[in-house]
Every structure is written in structure tokens, then in C-alpha cells.
N, CA, C and O atoms as a GROMACS GRO file, in nm:
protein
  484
    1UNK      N    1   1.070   0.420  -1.364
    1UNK     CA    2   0.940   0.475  -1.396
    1UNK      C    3   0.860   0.490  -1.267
    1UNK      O    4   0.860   0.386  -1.201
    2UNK      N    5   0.783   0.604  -1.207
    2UNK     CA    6   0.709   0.597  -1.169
    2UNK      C    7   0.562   0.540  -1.157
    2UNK      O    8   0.477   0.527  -1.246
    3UNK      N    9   0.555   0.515  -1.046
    3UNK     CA   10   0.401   0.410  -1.016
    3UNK      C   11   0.279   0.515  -1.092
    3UNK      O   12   0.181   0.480  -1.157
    4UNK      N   13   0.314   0.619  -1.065
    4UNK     CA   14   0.149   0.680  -1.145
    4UNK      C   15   0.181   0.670  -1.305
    4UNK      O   16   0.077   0.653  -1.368
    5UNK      N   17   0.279   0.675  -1.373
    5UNK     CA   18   0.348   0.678  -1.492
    5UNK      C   19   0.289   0.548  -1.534
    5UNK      O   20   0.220   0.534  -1.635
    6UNK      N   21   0.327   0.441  -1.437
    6UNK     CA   22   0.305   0.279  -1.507
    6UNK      C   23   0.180   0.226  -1.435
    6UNK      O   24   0.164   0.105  -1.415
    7UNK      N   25   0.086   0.327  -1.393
    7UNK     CA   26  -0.062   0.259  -1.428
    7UNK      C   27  -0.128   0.352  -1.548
    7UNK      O   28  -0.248   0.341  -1.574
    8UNK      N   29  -0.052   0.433  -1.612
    8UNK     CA   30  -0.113   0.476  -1.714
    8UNK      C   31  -0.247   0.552  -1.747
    8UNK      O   32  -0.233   0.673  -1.732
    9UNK      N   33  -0.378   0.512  -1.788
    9UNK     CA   34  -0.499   0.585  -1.809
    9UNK      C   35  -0.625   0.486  -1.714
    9UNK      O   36  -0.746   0.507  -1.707
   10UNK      N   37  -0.548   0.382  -1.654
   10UNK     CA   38  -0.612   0.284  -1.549
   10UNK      C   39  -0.746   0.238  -1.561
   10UNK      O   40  -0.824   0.216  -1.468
   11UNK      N   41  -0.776   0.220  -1.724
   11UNK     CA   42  -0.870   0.162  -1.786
   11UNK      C   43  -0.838   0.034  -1.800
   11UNK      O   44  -0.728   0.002  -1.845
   12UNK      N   45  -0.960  -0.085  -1.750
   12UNK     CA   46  -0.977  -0.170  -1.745
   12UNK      C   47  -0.895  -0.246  -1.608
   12UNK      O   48  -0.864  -0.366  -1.615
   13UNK      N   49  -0.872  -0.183  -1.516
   13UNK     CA   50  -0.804  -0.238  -1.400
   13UNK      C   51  -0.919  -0.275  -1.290
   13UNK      O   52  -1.039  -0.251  -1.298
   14UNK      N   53  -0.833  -0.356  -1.161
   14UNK     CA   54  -0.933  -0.399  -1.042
   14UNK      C   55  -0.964  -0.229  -0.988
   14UNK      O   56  -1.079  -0.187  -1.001
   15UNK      N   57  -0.868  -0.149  -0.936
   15UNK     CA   58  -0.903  -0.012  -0.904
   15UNK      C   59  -0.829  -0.051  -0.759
   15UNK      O   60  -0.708  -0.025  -0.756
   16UNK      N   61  -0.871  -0.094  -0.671
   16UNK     CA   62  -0.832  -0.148  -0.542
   16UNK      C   63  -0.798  -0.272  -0.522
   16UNK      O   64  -0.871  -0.356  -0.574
   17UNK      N   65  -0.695  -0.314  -0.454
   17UNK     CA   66  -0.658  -0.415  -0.390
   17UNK      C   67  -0.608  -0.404  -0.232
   17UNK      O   68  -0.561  -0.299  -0.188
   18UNK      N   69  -0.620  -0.505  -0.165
   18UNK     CA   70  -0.584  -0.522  -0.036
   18UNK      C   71  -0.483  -0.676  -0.029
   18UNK      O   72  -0.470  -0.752  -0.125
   19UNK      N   73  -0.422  -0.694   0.104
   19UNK     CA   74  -0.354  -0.765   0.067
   19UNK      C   75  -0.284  -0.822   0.256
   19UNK      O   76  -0.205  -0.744   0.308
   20UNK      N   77  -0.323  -0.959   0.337
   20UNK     CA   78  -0.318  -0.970   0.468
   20UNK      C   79  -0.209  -1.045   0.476
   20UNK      O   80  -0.202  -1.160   0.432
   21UNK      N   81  -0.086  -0.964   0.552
   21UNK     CA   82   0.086  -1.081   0.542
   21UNK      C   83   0.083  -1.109   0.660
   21UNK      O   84   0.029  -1.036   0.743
   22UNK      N   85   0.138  -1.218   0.686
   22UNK     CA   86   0.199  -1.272   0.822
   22UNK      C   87   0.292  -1.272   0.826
   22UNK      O   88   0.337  -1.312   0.718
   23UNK      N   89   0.388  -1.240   0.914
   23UNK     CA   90   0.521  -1.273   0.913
   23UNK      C   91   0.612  -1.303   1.049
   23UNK      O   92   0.678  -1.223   1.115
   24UNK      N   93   0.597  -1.415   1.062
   24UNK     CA   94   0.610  -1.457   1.220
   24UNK      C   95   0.513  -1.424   1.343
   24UNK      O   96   0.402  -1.476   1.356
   25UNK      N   97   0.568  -1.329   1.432
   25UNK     CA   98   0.408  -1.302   1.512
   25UNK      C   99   0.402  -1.148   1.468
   25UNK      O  100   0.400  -1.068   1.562
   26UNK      N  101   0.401  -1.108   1.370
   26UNK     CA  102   0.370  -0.985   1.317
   26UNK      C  103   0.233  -1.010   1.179
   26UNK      O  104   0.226  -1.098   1.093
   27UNK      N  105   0.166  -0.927   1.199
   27UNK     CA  106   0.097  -0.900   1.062
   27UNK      C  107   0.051  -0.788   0.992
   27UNK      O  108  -0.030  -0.725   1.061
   28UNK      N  109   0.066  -0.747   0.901
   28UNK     CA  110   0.006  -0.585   0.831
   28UNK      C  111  -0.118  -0.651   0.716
   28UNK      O  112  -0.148  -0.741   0.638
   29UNK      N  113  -0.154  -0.533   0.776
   29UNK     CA  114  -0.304  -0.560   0.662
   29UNK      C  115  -0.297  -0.429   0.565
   29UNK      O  116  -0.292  -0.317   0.616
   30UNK      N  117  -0.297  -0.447   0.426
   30UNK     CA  118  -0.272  -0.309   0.404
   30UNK      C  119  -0.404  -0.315   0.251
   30UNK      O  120  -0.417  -0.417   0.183
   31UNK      N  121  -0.480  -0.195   0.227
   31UNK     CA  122  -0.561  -0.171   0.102
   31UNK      C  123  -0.550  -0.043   0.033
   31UNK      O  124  -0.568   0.067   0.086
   32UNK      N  125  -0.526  -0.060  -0.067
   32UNK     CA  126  -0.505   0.057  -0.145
   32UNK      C  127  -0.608   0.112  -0.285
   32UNK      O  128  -0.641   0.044  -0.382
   33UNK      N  129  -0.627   0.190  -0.268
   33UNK     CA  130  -0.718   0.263  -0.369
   33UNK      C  131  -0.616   0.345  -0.509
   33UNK      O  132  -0.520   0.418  -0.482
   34UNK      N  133  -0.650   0.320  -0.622
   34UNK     CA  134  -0.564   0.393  -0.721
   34UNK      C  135  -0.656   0.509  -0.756
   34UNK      O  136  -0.690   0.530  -0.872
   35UNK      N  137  -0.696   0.585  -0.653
   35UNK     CA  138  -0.788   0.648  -0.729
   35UNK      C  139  -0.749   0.831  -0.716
   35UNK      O  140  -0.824   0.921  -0.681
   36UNK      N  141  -0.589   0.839  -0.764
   36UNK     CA  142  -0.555   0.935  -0.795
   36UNK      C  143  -0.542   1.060  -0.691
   36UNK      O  144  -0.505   1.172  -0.726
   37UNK      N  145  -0.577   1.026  -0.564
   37UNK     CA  146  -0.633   1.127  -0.415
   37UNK      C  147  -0.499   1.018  -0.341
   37UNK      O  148  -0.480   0.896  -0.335
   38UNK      N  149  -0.413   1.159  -0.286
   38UNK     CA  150  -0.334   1.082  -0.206
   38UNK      C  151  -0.405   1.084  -0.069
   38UNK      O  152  -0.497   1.161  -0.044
   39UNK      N  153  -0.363   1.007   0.006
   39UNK     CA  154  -0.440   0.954   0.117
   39UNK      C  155  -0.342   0.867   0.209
   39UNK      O  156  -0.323   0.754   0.165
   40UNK      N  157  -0.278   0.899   0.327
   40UNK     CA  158  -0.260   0.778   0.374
   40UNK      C  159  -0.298   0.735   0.552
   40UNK      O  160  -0.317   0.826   0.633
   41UNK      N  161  -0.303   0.612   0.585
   41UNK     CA  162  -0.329   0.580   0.713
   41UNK      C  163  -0.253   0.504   0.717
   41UNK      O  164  -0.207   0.432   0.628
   42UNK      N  165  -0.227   0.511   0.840
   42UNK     CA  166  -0.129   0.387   0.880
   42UNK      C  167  -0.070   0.388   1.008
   42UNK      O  168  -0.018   0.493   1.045
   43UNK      N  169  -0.070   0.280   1.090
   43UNK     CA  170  -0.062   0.227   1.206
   43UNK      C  171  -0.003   0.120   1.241
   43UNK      O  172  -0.028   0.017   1.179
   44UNK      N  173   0.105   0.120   1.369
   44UNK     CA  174   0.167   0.047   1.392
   44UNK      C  175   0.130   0.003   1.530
   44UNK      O  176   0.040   0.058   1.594
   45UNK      N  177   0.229  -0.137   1.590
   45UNK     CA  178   0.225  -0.124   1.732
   45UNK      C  179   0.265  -0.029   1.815
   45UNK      O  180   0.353   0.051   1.782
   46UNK      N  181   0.200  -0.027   1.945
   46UNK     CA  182   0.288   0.104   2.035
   46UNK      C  183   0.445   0.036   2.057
   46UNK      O  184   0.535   0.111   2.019
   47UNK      N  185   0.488  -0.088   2.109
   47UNK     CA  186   0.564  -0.102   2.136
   47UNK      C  187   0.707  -0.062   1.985
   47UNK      O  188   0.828  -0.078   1.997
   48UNK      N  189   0.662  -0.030   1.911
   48UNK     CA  190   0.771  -0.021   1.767
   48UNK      C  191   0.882   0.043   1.842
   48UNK      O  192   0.883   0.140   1.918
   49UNK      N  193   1.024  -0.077   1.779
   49UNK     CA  194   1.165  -0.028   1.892
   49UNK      C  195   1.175   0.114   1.744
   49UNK      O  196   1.114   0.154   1.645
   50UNK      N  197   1.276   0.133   1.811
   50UNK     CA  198   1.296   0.288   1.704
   50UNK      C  199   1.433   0.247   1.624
   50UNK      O  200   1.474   0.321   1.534
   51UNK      N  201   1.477   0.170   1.648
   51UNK     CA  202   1.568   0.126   1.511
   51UNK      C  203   1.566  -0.001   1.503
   51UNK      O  204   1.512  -0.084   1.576
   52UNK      N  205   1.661  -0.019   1.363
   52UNK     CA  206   1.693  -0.176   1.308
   52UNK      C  207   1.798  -0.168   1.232
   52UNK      O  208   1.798  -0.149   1.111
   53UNK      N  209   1.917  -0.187   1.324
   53UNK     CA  210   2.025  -0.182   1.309
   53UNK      C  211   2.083  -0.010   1.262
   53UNK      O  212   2.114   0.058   1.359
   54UNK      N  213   2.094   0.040   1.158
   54UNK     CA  214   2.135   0.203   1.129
   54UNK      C  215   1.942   0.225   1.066
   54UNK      O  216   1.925   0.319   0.988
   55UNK      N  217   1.849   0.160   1.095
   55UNK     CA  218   1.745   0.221   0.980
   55UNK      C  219   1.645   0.271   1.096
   55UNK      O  220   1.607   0.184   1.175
   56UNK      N  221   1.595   0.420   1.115
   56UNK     CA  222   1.501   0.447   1.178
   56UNK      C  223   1.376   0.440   1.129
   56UNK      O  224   1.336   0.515   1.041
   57UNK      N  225   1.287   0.324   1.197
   57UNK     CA  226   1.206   0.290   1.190
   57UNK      C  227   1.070   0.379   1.163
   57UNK      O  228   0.965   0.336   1.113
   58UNK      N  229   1.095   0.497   1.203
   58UNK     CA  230   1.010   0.574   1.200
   58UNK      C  231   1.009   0.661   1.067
   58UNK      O  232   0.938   0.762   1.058
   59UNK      N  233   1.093   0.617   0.964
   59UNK     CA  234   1.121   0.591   0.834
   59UNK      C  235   1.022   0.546   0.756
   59UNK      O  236   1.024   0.588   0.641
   60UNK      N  237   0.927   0.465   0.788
   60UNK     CA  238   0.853   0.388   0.764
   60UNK      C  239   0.755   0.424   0.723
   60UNK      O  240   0.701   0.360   0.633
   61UNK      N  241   0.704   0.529   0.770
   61UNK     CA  242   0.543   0.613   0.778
   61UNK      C  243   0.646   0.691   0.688
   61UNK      O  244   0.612   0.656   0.575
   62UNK      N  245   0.749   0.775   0.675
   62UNK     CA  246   0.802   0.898   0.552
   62UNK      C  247   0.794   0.814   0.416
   62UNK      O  248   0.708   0.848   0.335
   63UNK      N  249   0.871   0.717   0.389
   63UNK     CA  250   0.810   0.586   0.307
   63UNK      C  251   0.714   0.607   0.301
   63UNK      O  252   0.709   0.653   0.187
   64UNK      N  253   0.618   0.611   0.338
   64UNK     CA  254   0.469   0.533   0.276
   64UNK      C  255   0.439   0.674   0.231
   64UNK      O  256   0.404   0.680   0.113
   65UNK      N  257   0.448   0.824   0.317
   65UNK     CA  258   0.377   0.930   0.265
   65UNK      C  259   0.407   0.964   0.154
   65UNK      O  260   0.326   0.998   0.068
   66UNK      N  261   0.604   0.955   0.131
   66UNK     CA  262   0.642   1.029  -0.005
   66UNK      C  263   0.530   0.957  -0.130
   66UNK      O  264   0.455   1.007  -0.215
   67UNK      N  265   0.570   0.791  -0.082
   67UNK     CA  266   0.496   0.724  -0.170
   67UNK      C  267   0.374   0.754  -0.222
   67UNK      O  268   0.361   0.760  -0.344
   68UNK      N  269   0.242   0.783  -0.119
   68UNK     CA  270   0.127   0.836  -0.205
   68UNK      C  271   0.118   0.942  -0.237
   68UNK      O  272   0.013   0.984  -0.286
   69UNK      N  273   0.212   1.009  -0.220
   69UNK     CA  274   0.221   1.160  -0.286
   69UNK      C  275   0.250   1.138  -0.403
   69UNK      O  276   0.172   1.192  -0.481
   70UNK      N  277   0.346   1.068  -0.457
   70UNK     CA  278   0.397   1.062  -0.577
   70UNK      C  279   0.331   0.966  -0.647
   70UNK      O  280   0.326   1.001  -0.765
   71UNK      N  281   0.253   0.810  -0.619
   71UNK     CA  282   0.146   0.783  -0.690
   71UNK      C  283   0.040   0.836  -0.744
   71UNK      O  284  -0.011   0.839  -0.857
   72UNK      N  285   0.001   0.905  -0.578
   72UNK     CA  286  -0.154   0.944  -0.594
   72UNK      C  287  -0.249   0.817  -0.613
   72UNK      O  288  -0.297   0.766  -0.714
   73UNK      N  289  -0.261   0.774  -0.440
   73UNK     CA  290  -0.316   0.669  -0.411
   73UNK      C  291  -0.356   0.704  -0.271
   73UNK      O  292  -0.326   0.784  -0.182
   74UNK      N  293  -0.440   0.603  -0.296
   74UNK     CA  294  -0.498   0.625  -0.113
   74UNK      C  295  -0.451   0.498  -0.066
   74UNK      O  296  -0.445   0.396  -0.135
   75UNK      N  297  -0.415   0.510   0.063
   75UNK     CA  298  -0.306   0.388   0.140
   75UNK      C  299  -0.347   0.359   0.252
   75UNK      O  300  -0.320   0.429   0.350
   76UNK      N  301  -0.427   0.240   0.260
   76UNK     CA  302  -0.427   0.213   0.426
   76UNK      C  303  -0.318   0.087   0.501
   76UNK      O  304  -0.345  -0.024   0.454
   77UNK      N  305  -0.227   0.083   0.584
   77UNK     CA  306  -0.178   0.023   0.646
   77UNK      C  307  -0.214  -0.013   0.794
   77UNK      O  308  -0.225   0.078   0.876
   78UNK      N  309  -0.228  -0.107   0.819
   78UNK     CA  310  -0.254  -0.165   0.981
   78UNK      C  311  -0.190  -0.261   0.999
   78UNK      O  312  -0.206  -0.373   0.952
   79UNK      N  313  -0.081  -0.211   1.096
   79UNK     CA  314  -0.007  -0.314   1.153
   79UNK      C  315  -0.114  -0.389   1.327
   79UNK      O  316  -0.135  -0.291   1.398
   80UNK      N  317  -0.140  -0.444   1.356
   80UNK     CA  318  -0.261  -0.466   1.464
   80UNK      C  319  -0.187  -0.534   1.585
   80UNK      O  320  -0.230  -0.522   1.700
   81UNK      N  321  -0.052  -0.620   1.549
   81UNK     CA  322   0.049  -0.668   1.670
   81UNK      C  323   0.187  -0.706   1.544
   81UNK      O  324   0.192  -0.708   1.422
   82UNK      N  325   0.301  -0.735   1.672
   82UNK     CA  326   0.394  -0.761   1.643
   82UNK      C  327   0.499  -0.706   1.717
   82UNK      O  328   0.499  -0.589   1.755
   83UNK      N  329   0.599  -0.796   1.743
   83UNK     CA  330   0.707  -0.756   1.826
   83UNK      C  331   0.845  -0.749   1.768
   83UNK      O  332   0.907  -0.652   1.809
   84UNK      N  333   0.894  -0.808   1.705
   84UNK     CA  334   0.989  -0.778   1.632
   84UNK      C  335   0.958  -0.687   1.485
   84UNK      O  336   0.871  -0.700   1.399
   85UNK      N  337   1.085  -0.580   1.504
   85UNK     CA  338   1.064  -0.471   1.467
   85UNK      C  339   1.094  -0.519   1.313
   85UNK      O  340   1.004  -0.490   1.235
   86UNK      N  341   1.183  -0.573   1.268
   86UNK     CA  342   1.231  -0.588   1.131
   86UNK      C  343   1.128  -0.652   1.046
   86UNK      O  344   1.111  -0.633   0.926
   87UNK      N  345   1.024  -0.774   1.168
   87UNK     CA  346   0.882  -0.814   1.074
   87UNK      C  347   0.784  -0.723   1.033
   87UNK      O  348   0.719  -0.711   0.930
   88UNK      N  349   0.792  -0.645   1.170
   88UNK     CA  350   0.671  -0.521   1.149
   88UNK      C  351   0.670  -0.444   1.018
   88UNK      O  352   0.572  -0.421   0.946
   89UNK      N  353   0.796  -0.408   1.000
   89UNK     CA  354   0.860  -0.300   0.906
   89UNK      C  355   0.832  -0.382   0.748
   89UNK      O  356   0.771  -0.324   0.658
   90UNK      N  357   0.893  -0.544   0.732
   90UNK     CA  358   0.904  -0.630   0.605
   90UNK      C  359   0.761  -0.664   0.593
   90UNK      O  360   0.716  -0.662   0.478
   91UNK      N  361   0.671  -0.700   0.700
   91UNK     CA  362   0.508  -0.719   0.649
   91UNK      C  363   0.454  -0.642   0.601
   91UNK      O  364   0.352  -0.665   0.536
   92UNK      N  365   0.519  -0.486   0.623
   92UNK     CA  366   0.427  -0.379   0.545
   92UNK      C  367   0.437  -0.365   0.398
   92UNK      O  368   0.347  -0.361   0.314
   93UNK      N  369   0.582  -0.357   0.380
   93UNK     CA  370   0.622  -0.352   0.242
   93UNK      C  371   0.580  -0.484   0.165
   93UNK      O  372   0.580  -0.475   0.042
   94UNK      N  373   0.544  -0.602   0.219
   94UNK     CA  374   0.539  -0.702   0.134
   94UNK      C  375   0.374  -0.745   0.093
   94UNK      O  376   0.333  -0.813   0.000
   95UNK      N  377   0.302  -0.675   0.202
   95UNK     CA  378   0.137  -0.660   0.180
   95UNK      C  379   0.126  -0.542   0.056
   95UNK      O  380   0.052  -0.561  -0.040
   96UNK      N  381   0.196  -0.436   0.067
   96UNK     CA  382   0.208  -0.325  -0.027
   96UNK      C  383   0.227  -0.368  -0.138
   96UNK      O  384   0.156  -0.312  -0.221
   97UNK      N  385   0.289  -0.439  -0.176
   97UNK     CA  386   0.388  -0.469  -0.277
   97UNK      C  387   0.230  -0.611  -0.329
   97UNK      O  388   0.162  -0.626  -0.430
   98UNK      N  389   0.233  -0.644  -0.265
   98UNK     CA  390   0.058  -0.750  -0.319
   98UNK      C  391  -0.086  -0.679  -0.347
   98UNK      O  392  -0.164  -0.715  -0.435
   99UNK      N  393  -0.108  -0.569  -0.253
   99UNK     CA  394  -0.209  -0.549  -0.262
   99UNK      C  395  -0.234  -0.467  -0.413
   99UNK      O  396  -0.341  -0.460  -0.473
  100UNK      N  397  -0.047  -0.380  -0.475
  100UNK     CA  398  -0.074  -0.319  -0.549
  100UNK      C  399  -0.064  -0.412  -0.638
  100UNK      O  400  -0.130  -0.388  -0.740
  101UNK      N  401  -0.012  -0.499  -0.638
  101UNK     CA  402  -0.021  -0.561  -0.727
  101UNK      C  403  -0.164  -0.653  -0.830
  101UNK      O  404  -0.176  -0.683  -0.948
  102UNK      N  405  -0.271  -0.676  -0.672
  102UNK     CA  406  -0.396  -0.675  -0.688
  102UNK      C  407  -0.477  -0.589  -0.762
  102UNK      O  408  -0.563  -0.622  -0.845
  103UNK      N  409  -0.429  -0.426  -0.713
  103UNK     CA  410  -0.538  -0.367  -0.781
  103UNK      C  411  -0.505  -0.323  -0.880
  103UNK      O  412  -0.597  -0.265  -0.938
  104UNK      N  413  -0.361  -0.321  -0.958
  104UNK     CA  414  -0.333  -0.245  -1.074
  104UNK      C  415  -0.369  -0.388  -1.213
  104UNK      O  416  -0.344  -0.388  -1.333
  105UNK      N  417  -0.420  -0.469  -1.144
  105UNK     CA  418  -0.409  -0.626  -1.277
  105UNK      C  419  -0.543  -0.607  -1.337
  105UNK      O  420  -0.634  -0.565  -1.266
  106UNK      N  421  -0.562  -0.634  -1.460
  106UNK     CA  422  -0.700  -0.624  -1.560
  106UNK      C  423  -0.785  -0.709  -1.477
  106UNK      O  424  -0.767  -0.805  -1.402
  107UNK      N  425  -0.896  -0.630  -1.522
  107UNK     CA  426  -1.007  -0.733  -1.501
  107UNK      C  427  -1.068  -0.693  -1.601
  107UNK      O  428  -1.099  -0.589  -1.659
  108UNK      N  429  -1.086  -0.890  -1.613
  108UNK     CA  430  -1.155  -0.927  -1.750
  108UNK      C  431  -1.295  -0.885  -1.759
  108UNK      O  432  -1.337  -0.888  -1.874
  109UNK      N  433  -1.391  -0.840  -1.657
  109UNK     CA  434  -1.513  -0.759  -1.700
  109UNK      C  435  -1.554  -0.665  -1.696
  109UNK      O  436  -1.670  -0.629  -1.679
  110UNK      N  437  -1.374  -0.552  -1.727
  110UNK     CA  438  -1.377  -0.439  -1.709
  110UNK      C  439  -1.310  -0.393  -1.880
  110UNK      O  440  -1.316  -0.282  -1.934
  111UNK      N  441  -1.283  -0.450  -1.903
  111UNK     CA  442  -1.200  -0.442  -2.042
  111UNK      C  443  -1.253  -0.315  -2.098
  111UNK      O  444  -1.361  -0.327  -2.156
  112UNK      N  445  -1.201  -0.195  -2.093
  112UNK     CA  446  -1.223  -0.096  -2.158
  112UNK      C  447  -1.271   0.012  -2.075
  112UNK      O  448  -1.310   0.118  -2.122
  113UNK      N  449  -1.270  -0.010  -1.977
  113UNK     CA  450  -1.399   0.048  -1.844
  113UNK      C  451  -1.299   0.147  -1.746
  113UNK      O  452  -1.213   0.098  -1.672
  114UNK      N  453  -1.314   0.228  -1.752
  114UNK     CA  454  -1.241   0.319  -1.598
  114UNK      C  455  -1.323   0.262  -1.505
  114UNK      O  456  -1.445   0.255  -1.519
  115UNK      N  457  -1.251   0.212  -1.390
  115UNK     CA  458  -1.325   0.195  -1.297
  115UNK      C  459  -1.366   0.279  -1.219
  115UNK      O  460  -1.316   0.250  -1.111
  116UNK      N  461  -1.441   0.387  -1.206
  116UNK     CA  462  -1.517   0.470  -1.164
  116UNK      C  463  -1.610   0.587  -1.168
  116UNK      O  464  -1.578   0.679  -1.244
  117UNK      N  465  -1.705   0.597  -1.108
  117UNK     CA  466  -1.834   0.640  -1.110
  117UNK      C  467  -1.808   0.772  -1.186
  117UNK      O  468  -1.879   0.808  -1.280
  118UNK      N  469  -1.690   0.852  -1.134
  118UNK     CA  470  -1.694   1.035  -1.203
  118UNK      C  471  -1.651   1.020  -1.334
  118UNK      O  472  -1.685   1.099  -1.422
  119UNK      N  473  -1.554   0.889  -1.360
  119UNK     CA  474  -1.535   0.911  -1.494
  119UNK      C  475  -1.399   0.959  -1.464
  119UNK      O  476  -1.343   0.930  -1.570
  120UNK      N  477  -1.296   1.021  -1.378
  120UNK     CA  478  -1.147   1.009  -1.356
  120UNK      C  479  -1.091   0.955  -1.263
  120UNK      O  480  -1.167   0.945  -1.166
  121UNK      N  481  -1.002   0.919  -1.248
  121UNK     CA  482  -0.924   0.874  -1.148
  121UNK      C  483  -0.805   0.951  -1.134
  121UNK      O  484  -0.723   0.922  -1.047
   0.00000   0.00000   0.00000
């Protein structure tokens, strides 16, 4: 199933979540908006080696774009340091993987509520 499929009519959700990983001396900070506008940013270190093992790293950013294309989400990623390439790459996906998880969960003083001002998402 697709991610826009399984947030459904996104009544009564947080709307946004963010989500800050560490992962050795690497960290990604990543926040995401469900608010139907694909969108993405995202930034790495300069030093990023260009592979990891057969996977080009620069894979990474095509990942994230197909991704909000096909949600329809707005995506911010910031990687801010890190030297090993395989943390850089696993902190992103694993902040992603929290932050959405943040913003797609009910909130209890939204129960029934689109979260936002126009009335769609």
C-alpha cells in the first residue's frame, strides 16, 4: 500500500512530525509535513564518499524525491556532519521512518479535526 493510500482522509492526525537520530558521529534531522504538496529539501555533508559497497549514495536524494512525489509530503532532511557514509545514509532513513511515524499518529485533541486551516490536505 502506498503511504498516501494509508494516511487516508488524515482526519484527526498530528499533521507533522520531526524526528533527531544519532548514529555514531553522524546525525540527520529530518521534519515532515503531510500536507499533500510535495516538497523536498535535503542536505548532506560535502565530504559524502559516493558509494557503499555496490549502492550509489547519491541514490539517496532519488529516494527521498520519488518518495514525496508519491506521498505528497513535504520533506525536510539535514544531515549537518558525519563521516561515515553508511551512518549518513541509515540516520536518514531511520529519522524518516520516526518522524513519519510522529506525524501520521492521532491526536487525542484532534479527534475528528483535519488538521488544517483550508480545510484539505
Amino acid at each position: 500500500m502506498r503511504v498516501k493510500q494509508a494516511l487516508g482522509d488524515k482526519v484527526g492526525i498530528y499533521r507533522f512530525g520531526n524526528c533527531t537520530v544519532p548514529l555514531d558521529e553522524s546525525l540527520a534531522q529530518v521534519t515532515v509535513d503531510l500536507s499533500g504538496r510535495p516538497y523536498l529539501v535535503h542536505t548532506e555533508p560535502e565530504n559524502m564518499a559516493p558509494m557503499i559497497g555496490e549502492y550509489d549514495t547519491t541514490m539517496t536524494r532519488h529516494i527521498l524525491e520519488s518518495f514525496v512525489a508519491q506521498a505528497q509530503i513535504a520533506l525536510h532532511v539535514h544531515v549537518p556532519y558525519g563521516r561515515n557514509a553508511h551512518h549518513i545514509v541509515e540516520c536518514q532513513f531511520k529519522a524518516l521512518a520516526r518522524a513519519l511515524r510522529y506525524a501520521s499518529e492521532r491526536d487525542p485533541r484532534a479527534a475528528g479535526i483535519l488538521p488544517s486551516t483550508k480545510g484539505a490536505l
